[in-house]
C-alpha positions in Angstrom: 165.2 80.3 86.1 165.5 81.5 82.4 161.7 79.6 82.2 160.6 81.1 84.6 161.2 85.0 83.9 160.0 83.9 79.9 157.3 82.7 81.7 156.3 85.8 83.8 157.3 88.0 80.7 154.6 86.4 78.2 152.1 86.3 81.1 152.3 89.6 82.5 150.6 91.1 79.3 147.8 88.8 80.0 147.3 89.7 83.1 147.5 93.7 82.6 145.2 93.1 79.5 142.8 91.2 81.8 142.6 93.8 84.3 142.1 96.7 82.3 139.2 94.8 80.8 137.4 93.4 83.7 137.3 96.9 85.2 135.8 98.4 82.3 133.3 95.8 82.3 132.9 96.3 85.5 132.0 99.7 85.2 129.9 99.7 82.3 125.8 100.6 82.6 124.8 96.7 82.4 126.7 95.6 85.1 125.4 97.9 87.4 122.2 96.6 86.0 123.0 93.4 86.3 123.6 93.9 90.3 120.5 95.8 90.7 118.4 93.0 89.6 120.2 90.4 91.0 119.5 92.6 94.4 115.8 92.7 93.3 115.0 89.6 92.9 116.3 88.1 96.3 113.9 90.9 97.4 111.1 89.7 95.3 112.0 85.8 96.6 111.7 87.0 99.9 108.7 88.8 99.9 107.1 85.9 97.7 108.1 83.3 100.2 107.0 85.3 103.1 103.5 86.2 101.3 103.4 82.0 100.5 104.1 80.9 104.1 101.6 83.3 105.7 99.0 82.0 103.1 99.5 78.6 103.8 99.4 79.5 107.7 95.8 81.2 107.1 94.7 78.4 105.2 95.1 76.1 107.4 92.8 77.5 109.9 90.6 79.5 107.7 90.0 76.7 104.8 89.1 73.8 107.4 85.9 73.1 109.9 88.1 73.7 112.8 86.5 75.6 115.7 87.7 78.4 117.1 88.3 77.2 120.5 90.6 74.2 118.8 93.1 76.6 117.9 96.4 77.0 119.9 98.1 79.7 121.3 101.1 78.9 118.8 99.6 79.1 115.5 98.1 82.6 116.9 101.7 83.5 117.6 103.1 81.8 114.2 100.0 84.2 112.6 102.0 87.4 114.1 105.4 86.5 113.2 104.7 85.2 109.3 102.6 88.6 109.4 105.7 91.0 110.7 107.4 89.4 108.1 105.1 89.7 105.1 104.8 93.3 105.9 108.7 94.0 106.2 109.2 92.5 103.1 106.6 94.8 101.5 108.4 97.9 101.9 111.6 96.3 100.9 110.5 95.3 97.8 108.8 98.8 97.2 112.3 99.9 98.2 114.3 97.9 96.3 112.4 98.8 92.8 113.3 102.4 93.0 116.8 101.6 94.1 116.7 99.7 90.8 114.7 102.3 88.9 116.7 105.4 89.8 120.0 103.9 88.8 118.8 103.2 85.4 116.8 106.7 85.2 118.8 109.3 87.3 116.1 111.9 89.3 115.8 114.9 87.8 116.2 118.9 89.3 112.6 119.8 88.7 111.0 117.2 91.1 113.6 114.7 92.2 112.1 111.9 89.8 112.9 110.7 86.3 110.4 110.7 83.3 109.8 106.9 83.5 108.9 107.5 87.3 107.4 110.5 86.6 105.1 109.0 83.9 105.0 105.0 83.5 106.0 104.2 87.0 103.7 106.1 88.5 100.9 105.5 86.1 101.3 101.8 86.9 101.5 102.5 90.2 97.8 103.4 90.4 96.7 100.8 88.5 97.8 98.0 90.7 97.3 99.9 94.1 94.4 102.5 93.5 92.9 102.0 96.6 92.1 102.8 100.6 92.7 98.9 100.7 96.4 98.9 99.3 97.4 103.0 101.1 96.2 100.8 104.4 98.4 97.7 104.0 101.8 100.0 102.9 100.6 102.0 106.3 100.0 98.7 108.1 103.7 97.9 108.2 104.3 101.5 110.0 101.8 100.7 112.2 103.7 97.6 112.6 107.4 99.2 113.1 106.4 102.2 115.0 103.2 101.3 117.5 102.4 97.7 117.4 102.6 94.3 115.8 98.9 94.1 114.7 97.2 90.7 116.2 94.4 89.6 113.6 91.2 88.0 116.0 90.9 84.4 114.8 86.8 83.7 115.3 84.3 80.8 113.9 80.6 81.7 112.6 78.2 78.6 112.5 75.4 79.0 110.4 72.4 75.7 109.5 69.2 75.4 108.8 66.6 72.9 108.1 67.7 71.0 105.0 71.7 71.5 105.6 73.8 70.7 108.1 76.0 73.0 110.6 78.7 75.1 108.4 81.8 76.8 110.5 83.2 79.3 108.7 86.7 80.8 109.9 87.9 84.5 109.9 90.8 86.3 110.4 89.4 90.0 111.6 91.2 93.0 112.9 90.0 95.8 115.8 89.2 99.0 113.6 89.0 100.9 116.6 92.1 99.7 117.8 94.2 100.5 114.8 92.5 104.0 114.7 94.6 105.0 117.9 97.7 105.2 115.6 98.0 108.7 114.4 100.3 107.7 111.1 97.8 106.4 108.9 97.3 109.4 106.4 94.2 110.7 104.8 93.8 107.9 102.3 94.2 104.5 104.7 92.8 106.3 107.6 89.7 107.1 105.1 89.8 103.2 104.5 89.8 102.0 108.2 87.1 104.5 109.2 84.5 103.1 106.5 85.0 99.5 108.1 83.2 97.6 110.2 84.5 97.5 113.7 85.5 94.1 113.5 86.7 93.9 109.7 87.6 90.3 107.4 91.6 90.6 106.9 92.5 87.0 104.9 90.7 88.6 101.3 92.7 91.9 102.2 96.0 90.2 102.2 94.8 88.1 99.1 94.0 90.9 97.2 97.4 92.7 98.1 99.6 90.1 97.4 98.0 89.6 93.9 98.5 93.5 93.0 102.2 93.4 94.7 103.1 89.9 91.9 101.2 91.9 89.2 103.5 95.1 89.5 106.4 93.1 90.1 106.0 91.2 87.1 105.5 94.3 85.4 108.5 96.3 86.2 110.5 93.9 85.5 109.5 93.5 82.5 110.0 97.2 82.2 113.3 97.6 83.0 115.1 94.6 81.3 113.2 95.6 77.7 114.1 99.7 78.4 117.8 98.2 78.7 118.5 95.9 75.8 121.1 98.4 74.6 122.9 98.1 78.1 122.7 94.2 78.3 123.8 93.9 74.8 127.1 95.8 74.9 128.0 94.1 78.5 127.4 90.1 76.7 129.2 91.8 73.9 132.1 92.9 75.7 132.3 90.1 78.1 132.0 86.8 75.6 134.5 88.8 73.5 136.7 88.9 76.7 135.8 85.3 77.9 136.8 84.2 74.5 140.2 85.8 74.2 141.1 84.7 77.4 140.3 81.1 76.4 142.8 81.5 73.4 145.4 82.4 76.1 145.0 80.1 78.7 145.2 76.4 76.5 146.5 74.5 79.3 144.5 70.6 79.0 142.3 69.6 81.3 144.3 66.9 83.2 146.8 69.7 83.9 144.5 72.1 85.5 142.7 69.4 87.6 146.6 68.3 88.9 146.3 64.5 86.9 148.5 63.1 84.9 148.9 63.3 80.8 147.0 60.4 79.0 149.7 58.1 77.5 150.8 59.2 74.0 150.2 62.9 74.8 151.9 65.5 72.4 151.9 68.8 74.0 153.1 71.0 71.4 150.9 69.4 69.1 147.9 69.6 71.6 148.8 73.1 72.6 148.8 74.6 69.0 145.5 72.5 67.9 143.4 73.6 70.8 144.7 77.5 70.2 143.5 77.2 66.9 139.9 76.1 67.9 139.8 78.7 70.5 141.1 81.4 67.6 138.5 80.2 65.0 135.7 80.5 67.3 137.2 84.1 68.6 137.6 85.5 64.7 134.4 83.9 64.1 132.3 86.2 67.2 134.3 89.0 66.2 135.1 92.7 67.8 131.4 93.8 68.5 131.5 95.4 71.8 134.5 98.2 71.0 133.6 101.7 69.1 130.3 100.7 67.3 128.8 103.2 64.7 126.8 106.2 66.3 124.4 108.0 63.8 123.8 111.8 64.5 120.8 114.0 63.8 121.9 114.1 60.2 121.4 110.5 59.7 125.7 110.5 59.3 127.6 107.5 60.6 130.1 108.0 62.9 132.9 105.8 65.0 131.0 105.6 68.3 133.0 106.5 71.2 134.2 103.8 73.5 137.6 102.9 75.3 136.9 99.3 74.5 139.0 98.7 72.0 139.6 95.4 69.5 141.5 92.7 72.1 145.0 91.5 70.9 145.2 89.2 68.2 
């Protein structure tokens, strides 16, 4: 019983020191971060997935000799769904960037966006999708959600001649007049439909789109992880110093924490107090870097930085 409560006492400090730590980590700028893109990037595999399959389902019609008339009712049907999808997944993406974006850069009063959106964001923004083409795809998923799943036309042209022999080439075309019945367009993609041709080519559309979309993707990224080195810095700061101060603590051998048996000959004092001194050594040796820091003012003066993080227990 004595054990025991010495065992409780000497772990209970641990524990509360643990705590305390874990939710400061928690609560730090990089971990929010760190959620934000772990969020975006299932977002980015799903829309990449859903732009891949719907490219190889076009392919496969559009990149072979196969008539028109050979094609079944199901891979018309497949068409729609993979397309419902690709198009959902558009606007979550879209979404999930300035989820991500306006948690690292707060809006501001004056127009409810933050210099980086205000400036780079948008900037880029119009560099990857400034067109009718790309204002009509974003639109296209409305169209989509709030009128009707559009159905591309699947058709065959066969063109020969004298000296060559019969080519089929395959299409994927949509009704312009048809999608001109949905009032929600806007000026831009309405501006876009309206200079088609009645029966308009869809495949290089979607092409074209899906290149932008990886393009701006790859790019904002890239953005946010180099705007936040300071942010990802102090959290792998604060959590390897916590990771390896818990280690120091917790010097139990393996065979005990996997419920075996001690190897024959086993000293556990002198175990015990050798692995606690590797685990100290490396521990000195990283050091207190994630707690105060030096913070230089306009003056060029350094200053203890200000930070509850302070130097773990040695």
């Amino acid at each position: 019983m004595e054990d025991a409560e010495q065992a409780q006492e000497s772990y209970t400090p641990i524990a509360v020191e643990m705590a305390w730590r874990k939710a400061h980590i928690d609560d730090l700028p990089g971990s929010r971060l760190k959620d934000d893109l772990e969020a975006l990037n299932r977002c980015s595999y799903t829309f990449g997935e859903n732009a891949k399959q719907l490219a190889t389902h076009m392919a496969s019609f559009l990149g072979t000799g196969q008539h028109v008339h050979k094609v079944s009712e199901e891979y018309v049907l497949e068409l729609v769904r993979l397309l419902h999808n690709y198009l959902m997944s558009v606007t979550t993406l879209i979404e999930a960037q300035r989820v991500v974006m306006r948690h690292r850069w707060p809006a501001e009063k004056k127009d409810g966006k933050s210099e980086f959106e205000r400036n780079d964001y948008t900037n880029q923004l119009g560099i990857a999708f400034d067109s009718g083409e790309a204002a009509f795809m974003v639109k296209l998923r409305n169209y989509s959600t709030h009128y009707a799943i559009p159905v591309p036309g699947i058709s065959t042209t066969m063109s020969w001649g004298a000296s060559r022999q019969v080519e089929l080439v395959n299409a994927l075309k949509l009704d312009r007049d048809l999608l001109l019945r949905f009032d929600g367009w806007g000026a831009v993609a309405k501006g876009f439909l309206e200079e088609q041709e009645s029966k308009f080519d869809f495949a290089p559309i979607i092409e074209r789109y899906m290149k932008s979309a990886r393009e701006f993707f790859a790019w904002f990224w890239d953005q946010i992880n180099r705007r936040s080195s300071e942010a990802k810095a102090e959290l792998h700061c604060k959590a390897t110093e916590l990771f390896l101060w818990y280690s120091e603590q917790d010097v139990r051998p393996e065979w005990m924490t996997s419920g075996g048996e001690p190897p024959p000959g086993w000293n556990g004092r002198r175990e015990l107090r050798r692995k606690r001194a590797q685990k100290r050594i490396e521990r000195y040796a990283y050091g207190s870097r994630g707690h105060g820091g030096i913070a230089v003012d306009s003056r060029g003066v350094a200053m203890p930085g200000e930070d509850s993080w302070t130097p773990l227990p040695r």
